[in-house]
C-alpha positions, 0 to 999 in steps of 0.5 A: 496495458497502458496507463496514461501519466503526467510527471513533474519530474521525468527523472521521478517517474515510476518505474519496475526496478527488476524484470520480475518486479509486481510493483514500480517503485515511487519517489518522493517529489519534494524535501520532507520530514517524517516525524515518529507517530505522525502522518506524513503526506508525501507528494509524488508528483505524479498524476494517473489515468488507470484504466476502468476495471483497474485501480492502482494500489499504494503499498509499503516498501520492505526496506523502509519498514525494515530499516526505518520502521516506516509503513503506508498508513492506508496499506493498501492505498487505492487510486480510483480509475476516476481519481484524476489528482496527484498522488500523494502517499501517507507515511507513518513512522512506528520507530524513533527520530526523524526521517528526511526524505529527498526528491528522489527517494522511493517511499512506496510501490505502486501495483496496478490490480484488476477490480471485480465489481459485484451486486449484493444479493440481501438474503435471510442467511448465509451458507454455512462452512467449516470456519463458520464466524470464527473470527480473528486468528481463528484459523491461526498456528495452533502450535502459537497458542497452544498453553505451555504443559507443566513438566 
């Protein structure tokens, strides 16, 4: 699949680090700061056509959460096949001290994803299943919240 793109910088332009790579790799395209609990906006430079049926999905990179405790704030970002605008990436930074981010930085990985559209059937109820509406962990590790046994 092709996606058409405009860059500012054609050395920033996105790109698969590894043969085996689901998402490329996006840089920052201007100096900026990340303050501890703080949104940050940061530019790509970059502006994208995704194809219909497609939309392209702005995730964390491992090594930034890791090494830095710096996370995508709307994980996953979604551009729209009709977004015709930069983009832009919003970080926020759970560890302490500032984070200078140069041009060039990666900051994100941008995963491009099929998009089913559906249409809502209104119904009375639902089929019923195993799970039924258990909600958060219901599915969980049993072993994680089991209560310790006296000894």
């Amino acid at each position: 699949m092709k996606v058409r793109i405009v860059c500012e910088n054609p050395e920033l332009m996105p790109a698969y680090a590894t043969s085996g790579a689901a998402g490329m790799d996006l840089c920052a395209s201007t100096l900026t700061y990340v303050f501890t609990q703080t949104p940050t906006i940061v530019r790509t430079g970059i502006k994208l056509e995704v194809p219909d049926g497609y939309e392209a999905q702005v995730r964390p990179r491992s090594g930034l959460a890791a090494k830095y405790g710096i996370t995508v704030l709307n994980t996953p970002g979604t551009i729209d096949s009709d977004y015709r605008g930069e983009v832009k990436v919003i970080l926020y930074k759970h560890s302490t001290g500032t984070l200078v981010l140069q041009p060039g930085d990666r900051i994100a990985q941008l995963v491009f994803a099929p998009v089913a559209r559906v249409s809502l059937q209104p119904v009375k109820e639902l089929e019923t299943t195993e799970r039924a509406d258990g909600g958060f962990g219901s599915t969980g590790n049993k072993r994680l919240t089991r209560k310790p046994q006296p000894s």
